[in-house]
C-alpha positions in Angstrom: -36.5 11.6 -7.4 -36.6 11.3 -3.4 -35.0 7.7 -4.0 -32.8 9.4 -5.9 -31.6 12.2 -3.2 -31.6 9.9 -0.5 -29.1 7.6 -2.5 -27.0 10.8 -3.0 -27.0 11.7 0.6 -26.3 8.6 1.9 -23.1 8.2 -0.7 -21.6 11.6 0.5 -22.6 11.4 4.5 -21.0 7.7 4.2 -17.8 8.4 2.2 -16.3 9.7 5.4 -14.7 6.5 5.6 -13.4 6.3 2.1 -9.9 3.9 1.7 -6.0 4.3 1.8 -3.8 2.1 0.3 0.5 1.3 2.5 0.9 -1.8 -0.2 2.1 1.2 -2.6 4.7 2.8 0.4 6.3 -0.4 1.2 9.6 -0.1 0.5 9.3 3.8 0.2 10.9 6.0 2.8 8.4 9.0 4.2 9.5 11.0 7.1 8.4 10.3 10.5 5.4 13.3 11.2 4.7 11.8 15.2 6.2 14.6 16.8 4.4 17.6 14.9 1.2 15.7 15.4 1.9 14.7 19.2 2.0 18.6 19.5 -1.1 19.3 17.7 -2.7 16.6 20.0 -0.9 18.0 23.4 -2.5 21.6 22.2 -5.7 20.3 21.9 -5.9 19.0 25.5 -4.2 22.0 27.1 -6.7 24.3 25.4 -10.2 22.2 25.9 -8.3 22.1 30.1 -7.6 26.0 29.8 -10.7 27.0 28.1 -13.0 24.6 30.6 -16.1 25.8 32.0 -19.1 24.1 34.3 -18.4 20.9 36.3 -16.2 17.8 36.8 -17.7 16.2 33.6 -15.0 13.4 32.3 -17.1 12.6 29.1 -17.8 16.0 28.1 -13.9 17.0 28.4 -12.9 13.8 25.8 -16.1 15.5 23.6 -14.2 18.5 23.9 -11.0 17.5 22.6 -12.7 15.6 20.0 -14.6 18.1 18.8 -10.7 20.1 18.4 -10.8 18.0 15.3 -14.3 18.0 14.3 -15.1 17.7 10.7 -12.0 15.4 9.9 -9.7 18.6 10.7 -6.6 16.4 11.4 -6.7 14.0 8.3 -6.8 16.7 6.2 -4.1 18.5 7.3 -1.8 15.6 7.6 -3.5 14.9 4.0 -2.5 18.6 2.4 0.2 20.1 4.7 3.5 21.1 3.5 5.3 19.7 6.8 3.8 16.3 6.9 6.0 14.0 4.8 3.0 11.9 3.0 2.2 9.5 0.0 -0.5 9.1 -2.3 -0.7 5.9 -5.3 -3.4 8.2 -6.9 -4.3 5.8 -10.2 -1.2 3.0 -9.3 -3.0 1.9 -6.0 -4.0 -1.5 -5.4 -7.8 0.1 -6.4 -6.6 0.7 -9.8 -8.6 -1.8 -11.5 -11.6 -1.8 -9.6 -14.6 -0.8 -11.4 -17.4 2.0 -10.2 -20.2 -0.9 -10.2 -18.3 -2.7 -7.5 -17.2 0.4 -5.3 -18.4 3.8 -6.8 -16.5 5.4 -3.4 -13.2 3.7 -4.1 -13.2 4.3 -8.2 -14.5 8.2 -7.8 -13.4 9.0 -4.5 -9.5 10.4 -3.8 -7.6 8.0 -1.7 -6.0 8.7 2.0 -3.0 10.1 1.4 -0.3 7.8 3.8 1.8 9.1 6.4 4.5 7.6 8.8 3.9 8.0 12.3 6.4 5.9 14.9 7.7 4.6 12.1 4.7 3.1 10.5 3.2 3.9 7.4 -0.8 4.4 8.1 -3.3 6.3 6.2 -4.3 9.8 7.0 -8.2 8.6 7.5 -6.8 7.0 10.7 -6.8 9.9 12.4 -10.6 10.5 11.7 -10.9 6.5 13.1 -8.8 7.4 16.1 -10.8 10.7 17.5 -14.1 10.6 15.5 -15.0 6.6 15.9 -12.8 6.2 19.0 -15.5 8.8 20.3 -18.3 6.9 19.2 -17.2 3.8 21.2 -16.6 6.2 24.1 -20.3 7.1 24.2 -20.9 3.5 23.9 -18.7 2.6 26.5 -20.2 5.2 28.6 -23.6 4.8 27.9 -23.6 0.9 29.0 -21.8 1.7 32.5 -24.0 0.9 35.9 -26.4 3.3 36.3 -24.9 5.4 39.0 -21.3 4.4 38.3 -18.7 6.9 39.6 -16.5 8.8 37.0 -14.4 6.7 34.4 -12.2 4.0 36.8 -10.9 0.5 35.7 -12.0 -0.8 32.8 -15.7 -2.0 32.8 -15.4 -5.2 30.3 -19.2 -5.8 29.8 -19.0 -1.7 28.8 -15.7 -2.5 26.6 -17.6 -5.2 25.0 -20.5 -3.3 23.8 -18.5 -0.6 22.6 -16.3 -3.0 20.7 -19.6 -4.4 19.2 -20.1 -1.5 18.1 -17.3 -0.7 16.6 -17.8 -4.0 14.8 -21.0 -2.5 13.4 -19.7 0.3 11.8 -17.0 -1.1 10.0 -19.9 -3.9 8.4 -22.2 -0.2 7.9 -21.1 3.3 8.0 -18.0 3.1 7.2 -16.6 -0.4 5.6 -18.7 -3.6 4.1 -21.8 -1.8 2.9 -20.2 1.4 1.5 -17.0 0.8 -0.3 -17.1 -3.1 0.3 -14.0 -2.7 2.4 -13.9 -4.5 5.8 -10.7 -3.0 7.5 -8.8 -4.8 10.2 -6.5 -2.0 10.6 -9.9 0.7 11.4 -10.8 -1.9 14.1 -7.3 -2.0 15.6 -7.3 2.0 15.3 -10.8 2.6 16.7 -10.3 0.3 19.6 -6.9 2.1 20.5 -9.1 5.9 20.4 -11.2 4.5 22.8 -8.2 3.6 25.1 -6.7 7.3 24.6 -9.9 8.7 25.7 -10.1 6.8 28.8 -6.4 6.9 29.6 -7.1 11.3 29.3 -8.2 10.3 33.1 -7.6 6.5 33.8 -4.1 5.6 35.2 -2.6 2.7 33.6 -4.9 2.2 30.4 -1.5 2.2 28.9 0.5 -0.1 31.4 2.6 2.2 33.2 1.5 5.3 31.8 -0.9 7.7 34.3 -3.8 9.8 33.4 -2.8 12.6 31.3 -6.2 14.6 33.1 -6.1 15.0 37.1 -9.1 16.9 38.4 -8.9 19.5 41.3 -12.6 20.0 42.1 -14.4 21.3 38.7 -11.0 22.1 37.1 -9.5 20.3 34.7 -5.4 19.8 34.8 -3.1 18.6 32.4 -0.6 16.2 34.0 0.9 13.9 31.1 1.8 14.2 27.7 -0.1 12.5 24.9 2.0 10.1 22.7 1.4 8.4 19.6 3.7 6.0 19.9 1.5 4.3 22.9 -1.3 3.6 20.4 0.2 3.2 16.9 1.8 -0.4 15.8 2.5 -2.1 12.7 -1.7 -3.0 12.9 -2.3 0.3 11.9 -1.1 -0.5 8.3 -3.3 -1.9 5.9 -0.6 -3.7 4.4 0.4 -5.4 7.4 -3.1 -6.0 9.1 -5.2 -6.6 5.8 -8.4 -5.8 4.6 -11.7 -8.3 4.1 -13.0 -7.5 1.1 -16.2 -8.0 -0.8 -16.4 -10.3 -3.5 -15.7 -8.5 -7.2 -13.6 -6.4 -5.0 -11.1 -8.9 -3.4 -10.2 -10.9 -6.9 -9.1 -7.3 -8.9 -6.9 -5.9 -5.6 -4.8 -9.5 -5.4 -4.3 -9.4 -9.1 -3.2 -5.6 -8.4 -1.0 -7.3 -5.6 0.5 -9.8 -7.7 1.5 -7.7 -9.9 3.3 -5.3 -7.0 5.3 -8.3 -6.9 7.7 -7.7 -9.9 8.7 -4.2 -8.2 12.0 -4.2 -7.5 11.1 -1.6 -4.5 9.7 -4.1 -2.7 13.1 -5.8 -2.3 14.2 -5.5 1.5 10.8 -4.2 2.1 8.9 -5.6 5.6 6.1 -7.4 3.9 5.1 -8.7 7.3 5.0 -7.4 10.8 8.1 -8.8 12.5 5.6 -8.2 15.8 2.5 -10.2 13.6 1.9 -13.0 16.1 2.1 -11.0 19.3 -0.4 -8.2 17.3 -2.7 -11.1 16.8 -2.8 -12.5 19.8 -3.2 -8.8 21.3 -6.6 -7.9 18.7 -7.9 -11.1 17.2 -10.4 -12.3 19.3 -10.9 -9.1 21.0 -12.0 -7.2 17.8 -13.1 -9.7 15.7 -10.7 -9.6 13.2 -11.3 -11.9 10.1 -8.6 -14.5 10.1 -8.5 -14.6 6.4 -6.9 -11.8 6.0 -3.8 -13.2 5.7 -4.8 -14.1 1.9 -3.2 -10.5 1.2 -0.6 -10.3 3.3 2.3 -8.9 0.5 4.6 -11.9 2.2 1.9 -14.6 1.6 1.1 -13.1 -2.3 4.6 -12.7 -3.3 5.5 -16.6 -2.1 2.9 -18.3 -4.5 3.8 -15.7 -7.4 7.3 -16.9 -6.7 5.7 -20.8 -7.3 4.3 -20.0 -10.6 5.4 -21.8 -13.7 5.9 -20.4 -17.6 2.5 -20.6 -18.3 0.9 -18.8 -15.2 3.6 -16.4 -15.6 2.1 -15.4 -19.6 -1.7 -15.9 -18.6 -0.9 -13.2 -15.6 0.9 -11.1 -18.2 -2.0 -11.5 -20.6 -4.5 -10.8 -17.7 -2.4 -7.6 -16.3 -2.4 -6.2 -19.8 -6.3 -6.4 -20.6 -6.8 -4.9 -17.1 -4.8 -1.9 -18.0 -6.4 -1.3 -21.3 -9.7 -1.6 -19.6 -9.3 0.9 -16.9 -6.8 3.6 -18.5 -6.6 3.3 -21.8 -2.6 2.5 -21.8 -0.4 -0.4 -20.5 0.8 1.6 -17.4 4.4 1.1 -15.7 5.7 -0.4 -19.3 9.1 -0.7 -19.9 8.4 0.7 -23.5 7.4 3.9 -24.5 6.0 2.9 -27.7 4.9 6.3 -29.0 8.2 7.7 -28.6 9.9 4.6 -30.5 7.4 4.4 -32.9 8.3 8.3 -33.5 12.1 7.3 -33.7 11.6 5.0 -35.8 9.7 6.9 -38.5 12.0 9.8 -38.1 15.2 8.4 -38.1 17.5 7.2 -41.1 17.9 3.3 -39.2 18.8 0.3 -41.5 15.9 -2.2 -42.2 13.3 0.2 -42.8 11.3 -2.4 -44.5 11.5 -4.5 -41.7 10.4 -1.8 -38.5 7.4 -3.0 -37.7 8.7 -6.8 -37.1 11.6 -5.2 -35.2 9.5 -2.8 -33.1 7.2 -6.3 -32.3 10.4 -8.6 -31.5 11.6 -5.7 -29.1 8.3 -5.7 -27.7 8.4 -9.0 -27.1 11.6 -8.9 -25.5 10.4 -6.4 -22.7 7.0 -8.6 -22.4 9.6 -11.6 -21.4 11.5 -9.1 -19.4 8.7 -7.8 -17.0 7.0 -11.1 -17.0 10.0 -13.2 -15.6 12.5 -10.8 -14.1 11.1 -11.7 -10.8 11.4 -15.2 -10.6 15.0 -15.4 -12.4 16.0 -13.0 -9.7 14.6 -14.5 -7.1 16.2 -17.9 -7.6 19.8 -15.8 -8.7 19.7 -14.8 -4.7 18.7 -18.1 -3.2 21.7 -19.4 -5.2 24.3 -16.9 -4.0 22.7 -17.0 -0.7 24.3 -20.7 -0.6 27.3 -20.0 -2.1 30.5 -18.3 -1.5 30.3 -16.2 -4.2 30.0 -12.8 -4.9 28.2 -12.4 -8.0 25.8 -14.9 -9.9 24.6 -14.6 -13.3 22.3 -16.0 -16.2 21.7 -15.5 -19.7 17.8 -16.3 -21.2 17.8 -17.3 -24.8 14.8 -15.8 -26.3 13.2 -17.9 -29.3 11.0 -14.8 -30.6 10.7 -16.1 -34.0 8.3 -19.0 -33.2 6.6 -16.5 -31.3 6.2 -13.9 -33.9 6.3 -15.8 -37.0 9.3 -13.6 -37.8 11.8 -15.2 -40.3 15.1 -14.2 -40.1 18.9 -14.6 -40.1 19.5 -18.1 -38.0 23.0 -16.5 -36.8 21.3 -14.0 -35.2 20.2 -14.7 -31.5 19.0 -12.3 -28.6 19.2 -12.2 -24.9 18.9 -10.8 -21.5 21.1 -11.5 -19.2 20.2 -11.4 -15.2 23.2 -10.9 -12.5 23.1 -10.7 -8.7 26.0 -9.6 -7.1 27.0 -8.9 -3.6 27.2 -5.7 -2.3 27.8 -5.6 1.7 24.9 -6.6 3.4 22.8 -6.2 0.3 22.2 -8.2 -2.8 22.7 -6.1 -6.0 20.3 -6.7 -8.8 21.1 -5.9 -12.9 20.1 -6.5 -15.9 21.1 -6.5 -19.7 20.2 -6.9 -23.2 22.7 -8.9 -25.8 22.5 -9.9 -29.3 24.9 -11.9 -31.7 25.5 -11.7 -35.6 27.6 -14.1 -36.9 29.9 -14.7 -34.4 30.1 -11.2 -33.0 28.6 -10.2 -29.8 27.1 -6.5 -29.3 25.7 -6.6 -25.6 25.8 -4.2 -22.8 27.3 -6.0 -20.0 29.7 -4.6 -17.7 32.6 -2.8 -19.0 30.5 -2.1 -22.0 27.2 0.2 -22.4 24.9 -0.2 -20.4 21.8 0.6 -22.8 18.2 1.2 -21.6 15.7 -0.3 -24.1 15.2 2.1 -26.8 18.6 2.8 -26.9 19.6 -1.1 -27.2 16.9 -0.8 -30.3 18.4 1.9 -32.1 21.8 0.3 -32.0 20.8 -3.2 -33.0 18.8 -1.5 -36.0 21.3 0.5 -37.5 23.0 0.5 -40.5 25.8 -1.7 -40.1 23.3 -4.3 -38.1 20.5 -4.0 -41.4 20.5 -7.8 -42.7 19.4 -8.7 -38.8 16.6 -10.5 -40.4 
């Protein structure tokens, strides 16, 4: 029973630093919330300066506007409040098919909500990392100065160094590799850059060219800067951009998770890398110890060797996505069928070929499975095309030999297709889609200038009446 309590304390005291997920933003737009939280911030300073009692203390001033925030105040605001623009994956994030036996914390616990500050999409626990860790490096920082050292002045490296191993620590520990199994490069970046805000409260130049925001007169405390987020936060804040190191069980379901963000069309103009990703690196890297193999799920990096995949690796991946689904929800999530629905249309509807619905439900099936499986790599080879052309608009049609793959025999005039089109439009590449079929010479499709069906609708039509000897 004690083993027991002490597991259960140790999973609630340590879920502090449970995980966000930007892969599922990326491409999404969520309002900029830098300059209501630059206020809260600025607030916080100007009342621990107002409110100030006892001596010159540097340390026990940056304590004081930490502890503004205490008990993760400012991540849950930005997580619940009405004014901060924010986005949460809840069951669709890149966690969805991890299992409680790998991570309990990530399968039970509610993600970070993200939020866009300076233009970059971060989660919400950032803000605990920023104040709350950045803290802890401070006392660190602090702790390892010279024995008699004057207040806070240039940077003490040997100091910086411990703090930073420190930092280290807890992302291995509290609040990363032991706990969820999540090693984040981002937390590093964002704990480091706390521990430059608290300095820079009374350090000139921290931030090159920026000046203390603290100046003491005597014992009293007074507020001469502005804080800004936009001196700290950079694209390394993002998870999706600075990647994780995860544990193994962990790492193989989130790439599969990735992989399969890859046939979003959202993600289609989307920054999938930090234009600013070399400079960044060269910036942290070494400094923080960031793991270099991070890169493995960079979006950019996972959505190149999707785009290499062949037939086969495209239908195992399909085949793999599916069971995965089943597993951890019961339903094939994000399918391009609603089968109850059709199911239900089919039973209560007078179609033609009523003998024949279930091998027509199957062969539409079928048709989607092809659709969702190999969308992506038809488009993606439609734009490189136009791309080198002088054309506007590019298209191809896809053949689909369903009856050798359902064992369905039927009428040999009958054929069905989808047909993939990229067409210019401005700066942009355009992206569409349609279904066609053909009877004996006559063509019933939905191409421009015609209907332009969604799926179940393209099923009722090709089942009706006048289409009933289809098979």
């Amino acid at each position: 029973m004690k083993m027991l309590l002490s597991t259960l304390l140790l999973f609630t005291s340590l879920s502090y630093g449970y995980e966000t997920d930007q892969y599922s933003s990326l491409g999404l737009k969520i309002e900029d919330s830098e300059p209501e939280i630059n206020q809260l911030v600025n607030k916080a300073i100007k009342f621990t300066a107002e409110n100030w009692v006892g001596e010159k203390d540097s340390y026990k001033f940056a304590m004081g506007v930490v502890e503004f925030f205490d008990k993760r105040q400012l991540e849950r605001y930005t997580n619940i409040s009405p004014s901060i623009d924010h986005h949460n994956p809840k069951q669709n994030s890149i966690y969805q098919y991890v299992s409680g036996a790998v991570s309990p914390i990530i399968r039970y616990k509610v993600l970070a909500s993200t939020i866009n500050i300076n233009g970059v999409h971060i989660g919400a626990d950032k803000m605990s990392h920023f104040f709350g860790v950045g803290s802890v490096l401070l006392t660190r920082y602090t702790e390892t100065l010279p024995e008699g050292a004057p207040e806070y002045g240039e940077l003490d490296f040997k100091a910086l160094q411990k703090a930073l191993d420190r930092s280290v620590f807890t992302e291995y520990v509290y609040w990363g590799m032991l706990t969820t199994g999540v090693y984040s490069n981002s937390d590093l970046v964002v704990n480091y850059e706390g521990l430059r805000f608290l300095l820079g409260l009374f350090v000139d130049n921290i931030i090159p060219g920026n000046r203390a925001i603290i100046k003491w007169d005597g014992n009293r405390p007074i507020v001469v800067g502005e804080f800004d987020f936009s001196d700290y936060v950079n694209d390394y804040w993002s998870e999706a951009l600075n990647p994780n190191r995860l544990k193994y069980g962990l790492h193989g379901k989130v790439k599969v998770a990735l992989q399969n963000k890859c046939f979003d069309d959202s993600l289609v103009g989307a920054v999938l890398r930090s234009p600013n990703d070399e400079e960044l690196s060269e910036r942290y890297s070494e400094l923080l110890n960031l793991t270099p193999n991070r890169y493995s799920l960079l979006m950019d990096n996972v959505c190149s060797e999707v785009d290499l995949w062949n037939e086969d690796q495209y239908l195992d991946f399909s085949d793999e996505i599916s069971k995965l689904e089943k597993k951890h929800s019961g339903v094939v999530k994000d399918s391009p069928l609603d089968e109850p629905k059709l199911e239900s249309l089919i039973e209560n509807s007078r179609l033609g070929c009523r003998k024949t619905k279930i091998k027509a439900k199957n062969e539409h099936m079928m048709m989607l499975l092809y659709d969702r499986t190999f969308s992506k790599m038809v488009f993606t080879q439609l734009e490189k095309s136009i791309e080198n052309s002088s054309v506007n608009k590019m298209c191809t049609s896809k053949t689909l030999d369903l009856e050798s793959d359902l064992l369905i025999t039927r009428n040999k005039t009958v054929t069905l297709a989808i047909n993939y089109c990229v067409e210019r439009d401005n700066a942009t590449l355009k992206r569409s889609r349609y279904y066609s079929y053909e009877k004996s010479g006559r063509v019933l499709h939905s191409m421009e200038g015609y209907i332009n069906f969604d799926d179940t609708t393209f099923y009722v039509l090709r089942t009706s009446s006048v289409n009933c000897n289809w098979y």
